[in-house]
Backbone bond lengths (Angstrom), bond angles and torsions (degrees), N, CA, C in turn:
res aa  C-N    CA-C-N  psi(-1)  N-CA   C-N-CA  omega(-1)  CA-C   N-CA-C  phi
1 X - - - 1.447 - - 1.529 112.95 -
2 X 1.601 135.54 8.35 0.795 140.57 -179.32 1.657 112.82 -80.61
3 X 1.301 113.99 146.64 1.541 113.05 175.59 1.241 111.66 -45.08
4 X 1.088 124.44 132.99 1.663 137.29 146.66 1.357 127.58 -82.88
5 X 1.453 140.35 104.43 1.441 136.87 170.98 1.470 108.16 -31.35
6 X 1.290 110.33 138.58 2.076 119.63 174.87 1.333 103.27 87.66
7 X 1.086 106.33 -31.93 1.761 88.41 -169.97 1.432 127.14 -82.54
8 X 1.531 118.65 139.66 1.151 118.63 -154.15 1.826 114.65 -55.66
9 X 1.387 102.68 -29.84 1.665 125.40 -153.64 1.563 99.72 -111.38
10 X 0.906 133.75 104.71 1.335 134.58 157.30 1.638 129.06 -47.45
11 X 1.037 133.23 168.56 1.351 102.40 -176.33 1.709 95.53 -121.17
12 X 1.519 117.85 -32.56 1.339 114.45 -176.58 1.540 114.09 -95.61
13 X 1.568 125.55 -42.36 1.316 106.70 154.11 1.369 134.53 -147.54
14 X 1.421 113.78 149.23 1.495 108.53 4.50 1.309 122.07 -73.45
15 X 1.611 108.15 171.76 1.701 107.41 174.28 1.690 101.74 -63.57
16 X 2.100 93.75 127.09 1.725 97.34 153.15 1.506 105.51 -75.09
17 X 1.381 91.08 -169.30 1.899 120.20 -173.95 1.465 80.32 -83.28
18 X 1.216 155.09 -38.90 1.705 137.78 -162.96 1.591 94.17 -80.45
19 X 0.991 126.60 -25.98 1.618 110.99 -173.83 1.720 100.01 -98.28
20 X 1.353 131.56 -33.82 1.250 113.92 167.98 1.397 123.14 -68.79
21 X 1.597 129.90 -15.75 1.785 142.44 140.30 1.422 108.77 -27.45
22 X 1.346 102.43 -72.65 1.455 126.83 170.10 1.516 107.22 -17.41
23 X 1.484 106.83 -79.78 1.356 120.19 -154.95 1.610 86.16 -68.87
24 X 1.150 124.08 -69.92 1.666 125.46 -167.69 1.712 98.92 -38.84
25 X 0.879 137.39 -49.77 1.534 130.75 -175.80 1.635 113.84 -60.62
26 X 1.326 97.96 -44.26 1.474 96.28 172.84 1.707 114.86 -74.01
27 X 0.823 110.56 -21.78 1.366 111.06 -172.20 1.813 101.82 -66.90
28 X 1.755 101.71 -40.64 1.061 124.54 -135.50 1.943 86.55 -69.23
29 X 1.450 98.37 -27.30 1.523 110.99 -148.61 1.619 88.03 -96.15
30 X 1.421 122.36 -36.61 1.216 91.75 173.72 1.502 124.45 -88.46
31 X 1.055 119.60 23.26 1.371 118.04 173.52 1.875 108.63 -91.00
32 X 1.779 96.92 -38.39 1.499 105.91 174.95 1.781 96.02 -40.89
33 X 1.453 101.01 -70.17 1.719 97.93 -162.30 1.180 133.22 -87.32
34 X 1.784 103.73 35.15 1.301 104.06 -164.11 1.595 111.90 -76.26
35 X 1.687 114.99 -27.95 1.543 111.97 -171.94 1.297 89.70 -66.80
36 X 1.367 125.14 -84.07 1.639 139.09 -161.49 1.923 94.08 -13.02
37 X 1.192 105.40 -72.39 1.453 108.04 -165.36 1.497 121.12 -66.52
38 X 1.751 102.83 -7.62 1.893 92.11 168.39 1.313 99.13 -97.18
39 X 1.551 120.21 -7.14 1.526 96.19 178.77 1.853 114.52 -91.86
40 X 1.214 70.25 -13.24 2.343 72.61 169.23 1.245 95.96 -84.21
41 X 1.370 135.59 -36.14 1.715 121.37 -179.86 1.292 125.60 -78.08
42 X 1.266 100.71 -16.79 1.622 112.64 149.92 1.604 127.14 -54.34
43 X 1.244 109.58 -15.40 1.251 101.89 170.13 1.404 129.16 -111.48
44 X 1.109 132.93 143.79 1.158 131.04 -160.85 1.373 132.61 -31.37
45 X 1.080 101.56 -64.53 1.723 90.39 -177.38 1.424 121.19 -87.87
46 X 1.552 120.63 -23.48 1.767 98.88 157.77 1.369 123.61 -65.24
47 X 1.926 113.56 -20.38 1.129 109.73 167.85 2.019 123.74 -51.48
48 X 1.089 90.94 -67.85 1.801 119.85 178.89 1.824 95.26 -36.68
49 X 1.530 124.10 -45.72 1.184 133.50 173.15 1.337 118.13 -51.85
50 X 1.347 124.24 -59.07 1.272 147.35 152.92 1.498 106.14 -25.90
51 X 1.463 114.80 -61.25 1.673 108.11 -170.49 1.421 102.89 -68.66
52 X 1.633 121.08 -37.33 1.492 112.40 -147.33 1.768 83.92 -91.95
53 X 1.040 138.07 -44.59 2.050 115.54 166.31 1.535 102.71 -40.95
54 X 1.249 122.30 -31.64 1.762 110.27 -158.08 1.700 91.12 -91.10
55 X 1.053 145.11 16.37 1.222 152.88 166.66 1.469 116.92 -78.08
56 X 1.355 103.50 -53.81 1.443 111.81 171.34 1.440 127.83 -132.96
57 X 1.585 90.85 55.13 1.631 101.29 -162.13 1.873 99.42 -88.74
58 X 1.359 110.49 -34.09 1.461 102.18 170.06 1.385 118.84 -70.03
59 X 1.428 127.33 4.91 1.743 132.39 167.85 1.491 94.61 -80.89
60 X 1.452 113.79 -45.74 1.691 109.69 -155.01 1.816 87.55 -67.21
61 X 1.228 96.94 -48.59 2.151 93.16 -164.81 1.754 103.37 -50.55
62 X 1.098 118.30 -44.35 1.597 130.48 -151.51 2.078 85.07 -71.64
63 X 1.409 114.10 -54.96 1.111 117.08 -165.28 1.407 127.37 -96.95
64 X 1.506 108.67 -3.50 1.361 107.86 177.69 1.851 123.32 -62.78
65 X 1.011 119.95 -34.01 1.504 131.54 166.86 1.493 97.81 -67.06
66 X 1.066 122.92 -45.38 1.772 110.05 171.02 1.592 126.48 -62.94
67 X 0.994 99.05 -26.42 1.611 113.65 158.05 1.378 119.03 -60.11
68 X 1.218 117.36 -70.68 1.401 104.36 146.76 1.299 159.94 -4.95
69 X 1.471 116.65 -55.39 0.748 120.72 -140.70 1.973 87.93 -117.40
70 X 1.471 110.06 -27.16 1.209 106.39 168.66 1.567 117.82 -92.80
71 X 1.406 115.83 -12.16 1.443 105.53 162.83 2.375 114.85 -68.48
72 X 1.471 92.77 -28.39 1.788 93.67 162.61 1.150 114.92 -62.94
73 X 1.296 100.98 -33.77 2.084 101.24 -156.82 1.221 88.24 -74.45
74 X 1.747 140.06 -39.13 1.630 125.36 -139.22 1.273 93.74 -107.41
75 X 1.272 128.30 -31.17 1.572 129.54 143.80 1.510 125.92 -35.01
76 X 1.047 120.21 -56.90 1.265 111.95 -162.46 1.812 90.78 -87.66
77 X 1.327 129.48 -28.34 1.330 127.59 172.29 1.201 108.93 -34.43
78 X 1.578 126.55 -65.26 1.379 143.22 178.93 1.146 121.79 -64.41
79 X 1.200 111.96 -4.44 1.795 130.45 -173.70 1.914 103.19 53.55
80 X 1.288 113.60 52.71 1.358 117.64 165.46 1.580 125.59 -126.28
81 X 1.546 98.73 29.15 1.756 102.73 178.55 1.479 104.32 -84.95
82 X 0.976 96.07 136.70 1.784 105.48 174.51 1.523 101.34 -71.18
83 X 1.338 107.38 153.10 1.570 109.53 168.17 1.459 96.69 -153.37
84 X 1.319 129.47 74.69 1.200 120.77 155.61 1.636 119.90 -92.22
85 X 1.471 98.71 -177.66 1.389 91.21 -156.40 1.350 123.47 -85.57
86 X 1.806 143.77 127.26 1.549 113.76 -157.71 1.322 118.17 -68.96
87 X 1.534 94.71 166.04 1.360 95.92 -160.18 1.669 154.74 82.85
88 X 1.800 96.34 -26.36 1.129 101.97 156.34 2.038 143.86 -105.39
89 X 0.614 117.23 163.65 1.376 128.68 -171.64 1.599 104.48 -10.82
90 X 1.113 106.63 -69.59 1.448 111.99 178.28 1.094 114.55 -54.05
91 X 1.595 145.22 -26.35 0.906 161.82 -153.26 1.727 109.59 -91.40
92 X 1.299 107.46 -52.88 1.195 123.10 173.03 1.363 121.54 -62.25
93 X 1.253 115.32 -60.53 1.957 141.29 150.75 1.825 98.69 -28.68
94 X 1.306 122.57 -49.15 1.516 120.37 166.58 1.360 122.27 -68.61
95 X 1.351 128.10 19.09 1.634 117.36 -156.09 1.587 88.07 -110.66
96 X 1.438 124.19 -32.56 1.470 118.26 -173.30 1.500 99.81 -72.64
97 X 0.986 119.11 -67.33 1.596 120.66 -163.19 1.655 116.25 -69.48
98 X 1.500 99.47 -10.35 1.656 82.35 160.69 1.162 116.79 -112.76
99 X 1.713 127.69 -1.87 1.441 124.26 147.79 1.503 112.08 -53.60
100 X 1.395 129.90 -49.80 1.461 121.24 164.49 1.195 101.28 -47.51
101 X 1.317 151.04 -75.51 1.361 126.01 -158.89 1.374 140.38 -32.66
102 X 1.713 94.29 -53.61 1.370 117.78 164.63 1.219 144.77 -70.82
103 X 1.797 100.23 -15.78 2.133 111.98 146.05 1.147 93.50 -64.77
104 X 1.522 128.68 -53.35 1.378 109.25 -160.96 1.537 129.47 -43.46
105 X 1.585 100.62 -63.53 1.629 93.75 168.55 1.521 118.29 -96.85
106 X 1.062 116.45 30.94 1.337 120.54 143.51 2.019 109.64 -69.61
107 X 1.139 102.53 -77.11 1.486 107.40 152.15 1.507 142.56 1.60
108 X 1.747 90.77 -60.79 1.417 115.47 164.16 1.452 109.92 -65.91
109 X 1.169 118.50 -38.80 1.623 115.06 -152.52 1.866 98.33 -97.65
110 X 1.325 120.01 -26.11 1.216 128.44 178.61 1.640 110.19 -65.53
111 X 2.091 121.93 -37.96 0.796 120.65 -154.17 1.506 100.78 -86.86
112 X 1.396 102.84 -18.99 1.898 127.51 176.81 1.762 96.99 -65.43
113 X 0.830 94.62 -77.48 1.687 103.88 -160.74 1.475 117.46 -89.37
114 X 1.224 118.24 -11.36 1.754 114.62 -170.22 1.398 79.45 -77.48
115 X 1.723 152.57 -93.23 1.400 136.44 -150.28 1.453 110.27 -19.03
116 X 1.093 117.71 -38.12 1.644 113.16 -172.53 1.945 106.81 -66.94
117 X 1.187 115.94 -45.70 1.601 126.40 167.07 1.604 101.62 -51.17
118 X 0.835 132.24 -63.08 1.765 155.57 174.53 1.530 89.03 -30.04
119 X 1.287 114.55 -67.94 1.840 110.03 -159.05 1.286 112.92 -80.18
120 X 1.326 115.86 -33.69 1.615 136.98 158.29 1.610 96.76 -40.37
121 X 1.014 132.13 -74.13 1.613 131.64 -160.19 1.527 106.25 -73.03
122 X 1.417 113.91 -30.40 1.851 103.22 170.72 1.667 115.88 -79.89
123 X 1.496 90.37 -27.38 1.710 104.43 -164.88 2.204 83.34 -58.66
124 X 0.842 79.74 -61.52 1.907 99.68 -175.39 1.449 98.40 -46.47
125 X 0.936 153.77 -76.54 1.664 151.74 -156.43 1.429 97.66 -76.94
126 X 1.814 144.01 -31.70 1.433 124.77 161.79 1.544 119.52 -73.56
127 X 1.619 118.11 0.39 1.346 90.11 178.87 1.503 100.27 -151.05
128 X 1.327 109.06 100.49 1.898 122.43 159.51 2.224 99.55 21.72
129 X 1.317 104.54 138.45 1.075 101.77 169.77 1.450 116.36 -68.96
130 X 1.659 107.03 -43.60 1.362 115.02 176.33 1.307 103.79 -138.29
131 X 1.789 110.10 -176.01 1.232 106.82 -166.41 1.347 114.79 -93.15
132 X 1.025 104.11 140.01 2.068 104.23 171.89 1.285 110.25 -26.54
133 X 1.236 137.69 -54.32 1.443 127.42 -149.87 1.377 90.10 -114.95
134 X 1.282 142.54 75.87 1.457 143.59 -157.50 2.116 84.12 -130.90
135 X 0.947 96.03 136.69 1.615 121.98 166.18 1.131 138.67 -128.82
136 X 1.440 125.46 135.91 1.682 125.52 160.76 1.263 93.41 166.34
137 X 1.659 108.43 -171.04 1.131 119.96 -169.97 1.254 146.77 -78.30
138 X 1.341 96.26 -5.47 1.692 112.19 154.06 1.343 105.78 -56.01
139 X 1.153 89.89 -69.99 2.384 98.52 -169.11 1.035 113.71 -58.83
140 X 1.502 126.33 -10.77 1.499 120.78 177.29 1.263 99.85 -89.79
141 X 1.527 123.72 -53.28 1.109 125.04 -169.56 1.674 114.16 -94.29
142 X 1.556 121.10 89.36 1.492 95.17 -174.04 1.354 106.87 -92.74
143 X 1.126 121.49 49.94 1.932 123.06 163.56 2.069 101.31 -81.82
144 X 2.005 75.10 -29.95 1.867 76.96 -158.91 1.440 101.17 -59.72
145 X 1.261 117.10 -34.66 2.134 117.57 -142.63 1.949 83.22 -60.21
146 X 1.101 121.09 -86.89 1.493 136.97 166.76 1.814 91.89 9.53
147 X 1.806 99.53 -96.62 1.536 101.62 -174.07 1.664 121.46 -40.21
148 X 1.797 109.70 -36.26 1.491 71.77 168.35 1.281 124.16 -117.67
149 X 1.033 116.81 27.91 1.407 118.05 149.01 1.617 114.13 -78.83
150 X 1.344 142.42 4.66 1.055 141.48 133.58 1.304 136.26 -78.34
151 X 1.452 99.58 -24.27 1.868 104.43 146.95 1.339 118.05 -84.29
152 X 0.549 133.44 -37.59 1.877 134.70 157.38 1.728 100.13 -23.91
153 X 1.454 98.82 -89.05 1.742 94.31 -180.00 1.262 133.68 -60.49
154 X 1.532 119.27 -15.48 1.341 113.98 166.17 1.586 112.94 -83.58
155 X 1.484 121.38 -12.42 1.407 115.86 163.05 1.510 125.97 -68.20
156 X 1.484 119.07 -20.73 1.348 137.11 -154.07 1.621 98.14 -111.59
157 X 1.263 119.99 -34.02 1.903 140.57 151.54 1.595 91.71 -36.00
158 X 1.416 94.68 -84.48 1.327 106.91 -148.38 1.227 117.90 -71.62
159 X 1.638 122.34 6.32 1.487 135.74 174.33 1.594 101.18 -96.17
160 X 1.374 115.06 -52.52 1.485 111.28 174.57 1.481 128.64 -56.22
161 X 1.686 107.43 -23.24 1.415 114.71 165.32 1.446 118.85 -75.58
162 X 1.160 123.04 -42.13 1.338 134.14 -176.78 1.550 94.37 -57.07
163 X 1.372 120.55 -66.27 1.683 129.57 -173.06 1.966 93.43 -39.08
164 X 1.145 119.70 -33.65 1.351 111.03 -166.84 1.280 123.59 -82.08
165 X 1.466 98.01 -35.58 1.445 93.64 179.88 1.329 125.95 -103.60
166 X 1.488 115.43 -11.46 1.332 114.38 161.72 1.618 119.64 -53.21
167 X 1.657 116.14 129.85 1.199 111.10 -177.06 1.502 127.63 -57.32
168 X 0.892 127.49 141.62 1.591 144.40 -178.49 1.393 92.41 -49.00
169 X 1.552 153.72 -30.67 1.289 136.31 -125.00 2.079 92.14 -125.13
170 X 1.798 95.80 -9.46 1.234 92.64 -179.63 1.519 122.97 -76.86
171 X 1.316 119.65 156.61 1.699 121.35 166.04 1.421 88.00 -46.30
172 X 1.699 118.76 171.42 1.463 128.84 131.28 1.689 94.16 178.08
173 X 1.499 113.27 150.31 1.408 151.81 -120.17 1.945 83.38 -91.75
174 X 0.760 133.31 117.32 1.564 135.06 -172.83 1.320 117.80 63.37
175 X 1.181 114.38 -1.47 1.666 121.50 177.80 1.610 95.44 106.17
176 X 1.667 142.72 4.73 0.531 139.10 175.79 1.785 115.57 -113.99
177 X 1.209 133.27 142.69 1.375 154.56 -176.99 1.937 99.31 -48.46
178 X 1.047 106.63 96.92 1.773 112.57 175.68 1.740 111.72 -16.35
179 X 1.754 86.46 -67.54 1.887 83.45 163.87 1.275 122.81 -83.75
180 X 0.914 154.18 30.07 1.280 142.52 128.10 1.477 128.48 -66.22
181 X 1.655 106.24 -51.79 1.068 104.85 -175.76 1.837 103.37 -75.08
182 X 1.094 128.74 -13.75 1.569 112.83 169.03 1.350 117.94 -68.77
183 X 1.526 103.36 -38.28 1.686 111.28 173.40 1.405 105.75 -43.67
184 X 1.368 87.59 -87.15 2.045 87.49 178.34 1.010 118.81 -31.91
185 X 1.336 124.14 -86.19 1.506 108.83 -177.66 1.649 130.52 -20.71
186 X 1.729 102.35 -34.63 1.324 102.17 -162.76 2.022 104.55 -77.39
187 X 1.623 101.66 -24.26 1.078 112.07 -160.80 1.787 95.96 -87.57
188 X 1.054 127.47 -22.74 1.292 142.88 -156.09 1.643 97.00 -92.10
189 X 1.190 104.28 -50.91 1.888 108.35 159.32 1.201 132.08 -77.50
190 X 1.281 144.04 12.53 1.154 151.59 135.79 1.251 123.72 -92.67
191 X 1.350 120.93 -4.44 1.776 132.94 157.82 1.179 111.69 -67.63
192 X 1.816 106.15 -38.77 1.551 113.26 177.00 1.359 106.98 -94.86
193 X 0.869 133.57 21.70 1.758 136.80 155.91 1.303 111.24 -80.67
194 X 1.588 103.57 -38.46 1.704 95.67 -155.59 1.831 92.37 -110.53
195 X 1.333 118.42 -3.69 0.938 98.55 139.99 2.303 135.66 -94.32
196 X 0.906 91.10 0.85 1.471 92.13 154.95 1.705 130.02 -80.26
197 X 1.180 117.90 -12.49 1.551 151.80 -140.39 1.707 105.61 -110.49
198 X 1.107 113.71 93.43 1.518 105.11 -163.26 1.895 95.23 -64.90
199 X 1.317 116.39 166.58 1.424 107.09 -174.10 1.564 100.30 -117.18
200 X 1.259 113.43 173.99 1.773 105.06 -176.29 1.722 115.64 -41.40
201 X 1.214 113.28 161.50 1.452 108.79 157.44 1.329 117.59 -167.90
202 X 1.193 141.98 165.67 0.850 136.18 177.30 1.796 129.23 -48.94
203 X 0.733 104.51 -13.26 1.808 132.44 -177.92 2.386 86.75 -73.92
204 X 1.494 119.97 -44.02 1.422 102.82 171.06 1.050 90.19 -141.83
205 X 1.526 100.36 116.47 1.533 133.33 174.68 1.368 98.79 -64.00
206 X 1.030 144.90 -86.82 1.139 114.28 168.54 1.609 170.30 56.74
207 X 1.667 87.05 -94.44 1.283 99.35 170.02 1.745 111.61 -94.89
208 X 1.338 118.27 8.82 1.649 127.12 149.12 1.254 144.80 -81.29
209 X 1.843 107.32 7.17 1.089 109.30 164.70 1.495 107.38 -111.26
């Protein structure tokens, strides 16, 4: 379902009707197997498995295309990338052994960099996001947190749309559309406001009515 160069129709954006199929089928399928698979994750050790991938599962997302991309590079360095043709025989016969490749240094790059995710998530659960006695106008006012966290995502919307439809053939400032990337940013920093921003609680009665 990924874009293809030349073709008139994109497939992701916007999303066609073959990629929203897509998603509905998968959805469709994991709902089929959703008991079967909580009752095998119910048990211990695919469970325990389950937690320790979910440990450094934002290393695998951030780096999996980097995996990639240096198992091509060190391949084709050596002049040993396969290039047969898709779709055919040989092609298929290549799908196991270069998915092993690409756990492989996936692997590599997880065993590099996931500790850093690891200390991030303990560093984070021993110490308060913010401080108890933290103030302003979020926490006084919690009508605001809501509103702007709905400007938040319609800034970060409306930056990813802009990125889309501006033509490919234009200048723009990092490869990205001037306004877009201010949008985002702008929307991307007020996500991190209100998460710095302790939110009402019972601690000031108060700010719950």
């Amino acid at each position: 379902m990924i874009n293809v160069p030349g073709e008139r129709l994109p497939n992701m954006s916007p999303p066609s009707l073959a990629l929203l199929a897509l998603a509905t089928v998968q959805i469709c399928v994991v709902l089929l197997i959703r008991r079967p698979v909580r009752q095998w994750l119910d048990r211990p050790r695919p469970g325990m498995g389950v937690v320790a991938i979910n440990t450094v599962i934002l290393t695998v997302f951030l780096w999996h295309m980097s995996a990639a991309v240096l198992t091509v590079g060190s391949l084709h360095a050596i002049d040993m990338l396969p290039t047969p043709e898709a779709g055919s025989a040989v092609w298929f016969v290549w799908r196991v052994p270069w998915l092993l490749m690409l756990t492989a240094t996936l692997a590599i790059l997880v065993a590099l960099f996931g500790p850093i995710e690891i200390r991030r998530s303990h560093r984070s659960r021993r110490r308060p996001r913010w401080p108890a006695t933290a103030r302003g106008p979020v926490a006084v006012r919690p009508w605001l947190r809501p509103l702007l966290a709905v400007v938040a995502l319609a800034a970060i919307a409306l930056a990813l749309l802009d990125n889309s439809l501006v033509p490919r053939t234009e200048p723009a400032t990092f490869g990205i559309p001037t306004l877009a990337l201010v949008t985002y940013v702008t929307g991307a920093t007020i996500q991190r406001l209100l998460r710095t921003t302790p939110p009402a609680s019972p601690e000031h009665p108060r700010l719950l009515r």
